[in-house]
NUFIPA-886262 format. One record per atom (N, C-alpha, C): y, z, x; residue in three letters. Coordinates in steps of 0.001 Angstrom, whole numbers, plus 500000, padded with zeros to 6 digits. Atoms other than C-alpha are relative to their C-alpha. Layout:
BEGIN
YZXALA/...
This chain:
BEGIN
499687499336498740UNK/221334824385767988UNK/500378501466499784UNK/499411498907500476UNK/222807827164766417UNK/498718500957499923UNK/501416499142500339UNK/219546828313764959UNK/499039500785501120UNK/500772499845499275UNK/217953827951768125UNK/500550501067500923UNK/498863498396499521UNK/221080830594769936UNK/499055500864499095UNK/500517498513501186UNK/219826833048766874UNK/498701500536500807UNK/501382499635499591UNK/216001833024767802UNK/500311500098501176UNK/500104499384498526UNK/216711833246771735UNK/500529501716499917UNK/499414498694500348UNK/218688836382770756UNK/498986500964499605UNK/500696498830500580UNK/215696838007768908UNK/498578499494500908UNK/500908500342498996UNK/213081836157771442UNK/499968500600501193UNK/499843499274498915UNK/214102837309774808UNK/499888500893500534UNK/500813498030499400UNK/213964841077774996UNK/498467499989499748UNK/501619500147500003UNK/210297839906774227UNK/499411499383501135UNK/500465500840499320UNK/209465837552776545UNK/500565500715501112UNK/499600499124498804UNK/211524839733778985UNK/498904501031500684UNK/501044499219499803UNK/208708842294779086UNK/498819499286500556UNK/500400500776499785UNK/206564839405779127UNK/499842499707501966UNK/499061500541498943UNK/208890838163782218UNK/499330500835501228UNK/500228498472498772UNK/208256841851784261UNK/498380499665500211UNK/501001499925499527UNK/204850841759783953UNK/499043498285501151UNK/500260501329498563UNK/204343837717785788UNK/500547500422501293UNK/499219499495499246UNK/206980839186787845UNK/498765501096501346UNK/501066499087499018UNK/204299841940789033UNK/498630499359500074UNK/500747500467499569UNK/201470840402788748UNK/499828499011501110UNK/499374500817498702UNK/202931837412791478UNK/499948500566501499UNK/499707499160498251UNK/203779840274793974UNK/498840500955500427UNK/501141499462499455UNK/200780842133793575UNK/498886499008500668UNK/500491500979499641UNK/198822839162794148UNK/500225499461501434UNK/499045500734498799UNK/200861837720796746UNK/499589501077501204UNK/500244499132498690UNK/200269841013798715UNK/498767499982500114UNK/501602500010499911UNK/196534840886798439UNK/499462499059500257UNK/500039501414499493UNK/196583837478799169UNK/500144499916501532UNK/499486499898498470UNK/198154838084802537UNK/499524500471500807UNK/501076499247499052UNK/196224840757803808UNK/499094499325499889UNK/501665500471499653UNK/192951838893803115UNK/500384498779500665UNK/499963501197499452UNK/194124835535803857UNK/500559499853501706UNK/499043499705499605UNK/195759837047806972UNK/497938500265501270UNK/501727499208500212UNK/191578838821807367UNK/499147498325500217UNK/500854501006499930UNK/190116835356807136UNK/500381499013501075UNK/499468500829499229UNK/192272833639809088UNK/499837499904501148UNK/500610499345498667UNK/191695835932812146UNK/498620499842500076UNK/501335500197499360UNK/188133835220811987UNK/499778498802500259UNK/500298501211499859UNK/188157831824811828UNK/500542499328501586UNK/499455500571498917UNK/190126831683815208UNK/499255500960501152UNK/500503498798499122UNK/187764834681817032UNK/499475499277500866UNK/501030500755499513UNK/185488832331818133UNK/499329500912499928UNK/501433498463499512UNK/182751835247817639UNK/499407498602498426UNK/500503500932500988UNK/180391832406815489UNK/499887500643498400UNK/500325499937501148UNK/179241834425812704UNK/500968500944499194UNK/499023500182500749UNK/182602835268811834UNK/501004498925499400UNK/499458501102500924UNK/183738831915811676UNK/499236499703499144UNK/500758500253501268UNK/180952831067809534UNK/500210500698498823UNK/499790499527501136UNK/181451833884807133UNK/501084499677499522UNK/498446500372500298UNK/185506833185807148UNK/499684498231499466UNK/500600501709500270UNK/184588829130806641UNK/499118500096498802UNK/500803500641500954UNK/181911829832804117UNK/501104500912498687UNK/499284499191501163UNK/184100832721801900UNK/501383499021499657UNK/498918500809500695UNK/187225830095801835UNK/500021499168499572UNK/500345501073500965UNK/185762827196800831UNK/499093500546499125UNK/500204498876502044UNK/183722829268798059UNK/501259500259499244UNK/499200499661500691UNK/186940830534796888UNK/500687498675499251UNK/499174501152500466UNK/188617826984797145UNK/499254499086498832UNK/500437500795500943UNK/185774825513795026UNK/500074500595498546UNK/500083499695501179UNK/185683828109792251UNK/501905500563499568UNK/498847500290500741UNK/188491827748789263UNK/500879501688499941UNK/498955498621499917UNK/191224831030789407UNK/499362500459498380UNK/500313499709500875UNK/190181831192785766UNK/498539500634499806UNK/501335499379500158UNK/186383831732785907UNK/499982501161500911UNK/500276498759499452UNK/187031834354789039UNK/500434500616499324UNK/499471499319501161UNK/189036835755786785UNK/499300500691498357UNK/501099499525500731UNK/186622835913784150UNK/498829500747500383UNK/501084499560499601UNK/183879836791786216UNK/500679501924500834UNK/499262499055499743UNK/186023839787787416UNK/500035501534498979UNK/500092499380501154UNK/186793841323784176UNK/499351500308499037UNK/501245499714501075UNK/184089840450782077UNK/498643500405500508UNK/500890500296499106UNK/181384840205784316UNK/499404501664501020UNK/499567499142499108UNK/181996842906786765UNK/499501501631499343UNK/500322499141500694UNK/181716845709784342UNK/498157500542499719UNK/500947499705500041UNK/178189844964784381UNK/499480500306500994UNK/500292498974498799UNK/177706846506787691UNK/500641501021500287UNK/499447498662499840UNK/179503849354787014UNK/501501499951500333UNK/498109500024499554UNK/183304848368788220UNK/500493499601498669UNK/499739500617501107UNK/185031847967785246UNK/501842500327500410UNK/498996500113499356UNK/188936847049786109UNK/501007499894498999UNK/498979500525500859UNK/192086847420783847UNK/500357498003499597UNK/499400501198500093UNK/193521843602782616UNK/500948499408501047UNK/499172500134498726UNK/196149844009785261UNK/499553500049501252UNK/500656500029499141UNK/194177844854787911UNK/499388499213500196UNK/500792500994500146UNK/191919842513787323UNK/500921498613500251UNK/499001500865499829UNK/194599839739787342UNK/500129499936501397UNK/499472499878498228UNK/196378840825790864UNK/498821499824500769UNK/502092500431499614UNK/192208840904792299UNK/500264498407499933UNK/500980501550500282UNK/191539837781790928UNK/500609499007500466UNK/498946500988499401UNK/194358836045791743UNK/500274499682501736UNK/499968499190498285UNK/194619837619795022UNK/499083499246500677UNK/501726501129499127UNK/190886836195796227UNK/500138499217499404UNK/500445501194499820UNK/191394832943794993UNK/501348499774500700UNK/498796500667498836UNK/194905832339797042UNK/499877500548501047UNK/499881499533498642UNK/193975834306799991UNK/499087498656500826UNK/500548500662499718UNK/191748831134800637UNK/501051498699500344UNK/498717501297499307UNK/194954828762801149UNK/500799501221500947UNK/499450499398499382UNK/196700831546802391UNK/499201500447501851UNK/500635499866498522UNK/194326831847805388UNK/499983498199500458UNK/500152501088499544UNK/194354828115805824UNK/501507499803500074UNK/497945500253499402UNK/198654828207806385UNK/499552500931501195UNK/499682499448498656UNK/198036831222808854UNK/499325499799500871UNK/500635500387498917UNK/195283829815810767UNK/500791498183500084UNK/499458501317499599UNK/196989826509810707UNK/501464500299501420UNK/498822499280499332UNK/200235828606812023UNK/499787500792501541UNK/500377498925498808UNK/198199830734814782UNK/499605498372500817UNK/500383501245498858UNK/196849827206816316UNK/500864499334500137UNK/498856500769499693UNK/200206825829816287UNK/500636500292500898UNK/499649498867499309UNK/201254828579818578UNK/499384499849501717UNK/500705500527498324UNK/201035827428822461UNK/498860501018500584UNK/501164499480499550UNK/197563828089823455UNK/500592500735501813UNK/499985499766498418UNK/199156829013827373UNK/500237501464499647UNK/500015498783500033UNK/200762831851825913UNK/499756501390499637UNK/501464499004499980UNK/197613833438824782UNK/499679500322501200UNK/500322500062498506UNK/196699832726828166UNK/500639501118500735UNK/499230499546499498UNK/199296834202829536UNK/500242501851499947UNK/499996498096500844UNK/199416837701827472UNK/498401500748500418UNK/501441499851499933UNK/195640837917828016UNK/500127500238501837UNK/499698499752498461UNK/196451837881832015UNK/501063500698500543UNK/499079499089499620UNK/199030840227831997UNK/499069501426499603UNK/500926498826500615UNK/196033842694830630UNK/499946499972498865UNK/500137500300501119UNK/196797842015826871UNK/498623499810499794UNK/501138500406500657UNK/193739842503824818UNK/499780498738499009UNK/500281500956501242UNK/192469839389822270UNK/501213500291498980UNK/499405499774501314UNK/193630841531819322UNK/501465500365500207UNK/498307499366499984UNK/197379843171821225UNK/500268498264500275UNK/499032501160499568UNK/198195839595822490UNK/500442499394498396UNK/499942500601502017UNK/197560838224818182UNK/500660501109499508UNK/499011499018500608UNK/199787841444817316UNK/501262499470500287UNK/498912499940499430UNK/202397840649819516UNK/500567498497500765UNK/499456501723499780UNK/202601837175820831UNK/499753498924498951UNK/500028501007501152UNK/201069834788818190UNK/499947500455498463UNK/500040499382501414UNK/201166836413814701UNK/501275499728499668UNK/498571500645500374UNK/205281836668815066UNK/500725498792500061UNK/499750500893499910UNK/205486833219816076UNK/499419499011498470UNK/500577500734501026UNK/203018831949813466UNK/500421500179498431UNK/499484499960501306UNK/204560833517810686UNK/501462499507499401UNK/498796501131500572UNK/208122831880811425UNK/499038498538499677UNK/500466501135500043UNK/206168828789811454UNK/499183499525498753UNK/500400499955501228UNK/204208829447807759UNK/501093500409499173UNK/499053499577501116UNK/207176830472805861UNK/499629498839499203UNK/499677500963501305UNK/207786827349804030UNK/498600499713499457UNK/501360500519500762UNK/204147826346803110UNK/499596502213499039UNK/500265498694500274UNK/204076830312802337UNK/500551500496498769UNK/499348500365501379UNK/206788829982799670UNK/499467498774499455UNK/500731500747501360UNK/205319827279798123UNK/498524500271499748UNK/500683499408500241UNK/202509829138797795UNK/500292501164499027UNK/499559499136500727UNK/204447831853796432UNK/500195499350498509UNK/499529500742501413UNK/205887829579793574UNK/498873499222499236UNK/500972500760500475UNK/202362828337793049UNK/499525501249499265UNK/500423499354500193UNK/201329831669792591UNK/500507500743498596UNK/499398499731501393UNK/204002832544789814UNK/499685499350499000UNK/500651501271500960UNK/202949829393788003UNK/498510500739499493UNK/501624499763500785UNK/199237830479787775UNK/499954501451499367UNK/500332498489500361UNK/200117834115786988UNK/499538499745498374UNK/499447499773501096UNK/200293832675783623UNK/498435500024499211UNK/501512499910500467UNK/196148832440783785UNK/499580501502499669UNK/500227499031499909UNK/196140835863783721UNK/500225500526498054UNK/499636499887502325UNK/197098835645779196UNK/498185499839499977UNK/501449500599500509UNK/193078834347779513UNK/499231501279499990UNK/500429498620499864UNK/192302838057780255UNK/500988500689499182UNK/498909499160501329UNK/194927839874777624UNK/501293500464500646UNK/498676499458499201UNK/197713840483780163UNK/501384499428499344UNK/498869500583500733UNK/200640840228778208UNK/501350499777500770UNK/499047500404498625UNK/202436838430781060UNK/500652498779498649UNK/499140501339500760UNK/205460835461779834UNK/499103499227499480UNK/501025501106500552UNK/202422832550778764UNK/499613501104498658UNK/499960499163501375UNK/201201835376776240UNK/500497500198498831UNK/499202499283500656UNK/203929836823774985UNK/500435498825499142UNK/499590500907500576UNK/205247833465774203UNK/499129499794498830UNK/501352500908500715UNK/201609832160772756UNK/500288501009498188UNK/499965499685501155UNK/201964835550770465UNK/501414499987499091UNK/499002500339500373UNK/205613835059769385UNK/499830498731499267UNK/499876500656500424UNK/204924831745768622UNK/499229499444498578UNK/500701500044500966UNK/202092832219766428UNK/499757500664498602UNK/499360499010501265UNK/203756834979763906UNK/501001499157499557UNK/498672500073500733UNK/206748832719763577UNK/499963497954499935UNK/500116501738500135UNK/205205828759763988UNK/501598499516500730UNK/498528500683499605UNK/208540828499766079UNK/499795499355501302UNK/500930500520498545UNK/206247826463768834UNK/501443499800500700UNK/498881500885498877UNK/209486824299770353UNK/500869500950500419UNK/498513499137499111UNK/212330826988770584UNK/499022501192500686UNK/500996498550499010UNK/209185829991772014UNK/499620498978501551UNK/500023500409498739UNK/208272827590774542UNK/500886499228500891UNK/498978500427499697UNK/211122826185775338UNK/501003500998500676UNK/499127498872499525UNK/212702829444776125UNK/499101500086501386UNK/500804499567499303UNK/209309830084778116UNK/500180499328501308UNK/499874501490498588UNK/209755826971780539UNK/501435500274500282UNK/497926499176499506UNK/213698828468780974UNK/499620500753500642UNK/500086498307499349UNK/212315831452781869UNK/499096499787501446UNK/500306500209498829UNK/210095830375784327UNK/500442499127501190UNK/499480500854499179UNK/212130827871785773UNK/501044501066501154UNK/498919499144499500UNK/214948830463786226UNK/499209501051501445UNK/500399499160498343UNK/212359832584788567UNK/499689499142501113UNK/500801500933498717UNK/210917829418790542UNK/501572499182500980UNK/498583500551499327UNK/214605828255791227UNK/500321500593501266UNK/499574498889498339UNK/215346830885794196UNK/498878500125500617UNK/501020499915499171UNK/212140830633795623UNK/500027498598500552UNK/499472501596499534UNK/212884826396795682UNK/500659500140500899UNK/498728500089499261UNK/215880826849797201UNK/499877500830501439UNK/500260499430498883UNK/214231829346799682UNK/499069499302501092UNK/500771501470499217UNK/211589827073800806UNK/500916498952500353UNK/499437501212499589UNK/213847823995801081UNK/500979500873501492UNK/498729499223498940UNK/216451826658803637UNK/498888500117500890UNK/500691499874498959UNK/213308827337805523UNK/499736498870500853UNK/500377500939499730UNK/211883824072805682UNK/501310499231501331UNK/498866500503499269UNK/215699822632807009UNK/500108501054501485UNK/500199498964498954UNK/215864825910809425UNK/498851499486500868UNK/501322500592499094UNK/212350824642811094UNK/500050499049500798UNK/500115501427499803UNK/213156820758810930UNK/500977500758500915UNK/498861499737499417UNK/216693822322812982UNK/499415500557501460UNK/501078499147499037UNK/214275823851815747UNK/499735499897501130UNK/
């Protein structure tokens, strides 16, 4: 036990750096996630057809292909048409378009949850389509996605860790190379699963306050 105090001591300010960069990659993601999934969501409820079709066919594409191969196909791939995208960039992207595809299926779940009258209603006071979805159902629908929104979030920290498969020396990395200069597999990942627990804990606890806040309603 002792031993294992020592190595966290000379582990940590490593994996800390590690730590920052899941940390950003999560929130960059998370925001690029939102706007598109936010983008898809609104078409799928336009009723204008060949935007639901495109919104319907781009989210189940996304939902079938693996975060890892867009990810690959991103970074490696990509370059051969001329875009060629830092490791990080590439990450937040990649990550980004494959969760904006659940993330539009919470806010269109959230916008049709949202009493169809008082669309109606906003729309007959002169409200356009798009001011009544600014201003009457968007702020309703987004109390109503929080909690599926955080656990989305905490899904999203979890997978940041696909982002080591591209060289991003996010926490999964840092650990992988720590552990492989010093064969100290159990106490490097062992710290690693601390470390990520410690960020997914306040996002738990935020979801479960929402969730109770809702059920209270």
């Amino acid at each position: 036990m002792i031993q294992f105090f020592n190595d966290a001591i000379e582990f940590v300010p490593i994996l800390l750096e590690g730590a920052k960069l899941t940390v950003l990659v999560t929130l960059g993601s998370l925001f690029f996630s939102t706007v598109l999934g936010v983008v898809w969501a609104l078409m799928r409820v336009s009723k204008i057809p060949a935007l639901i079709w495109f919104s319907t066919t781009m989210v189940n594409l996304l939902r079938g292909i693996p975060i890892i191969v867009l990810l690959f196909y991103i970074y490696f791939v990509m370059p051969d048409f001329g875009l060629s995208l830092s490791a990080l960039h590439a990450a937040i992207i990649g990550l980004g378009i494959a969760y904006s595809a659940y993330q539009a299926e919470n806010f269109r779940a959230g916008i049709e949850a949202v009493d169809r009258g008082q669309v109606e209603a906003a729309m007959a006071m002169g409200m356009s389509w798009s001011l009544s979805m600014r201003r009457v159902v968007l702020p309703q629908a987004v109390r109503i996605i929080l909690p599926p929104y955080g656990n989305t979030m905490i899904m999203m920290l979890k997978d940041s860790s696909q982002a080591s498969t591209i060289t991003v020396a996010e926490l999964a990395l840092q650990g992988k190379l720590i552990a492989a200069s010093n064969f100290k597999n159990s106490t490097v990942f062992t710290l690693v699963a601390i470390m990520y627990l410690v960020m997914c804990i306040p996002l738990i606890i935020l979801v479960k306050h929402l969730e109770k806040r809702n059920a209270a309603k």
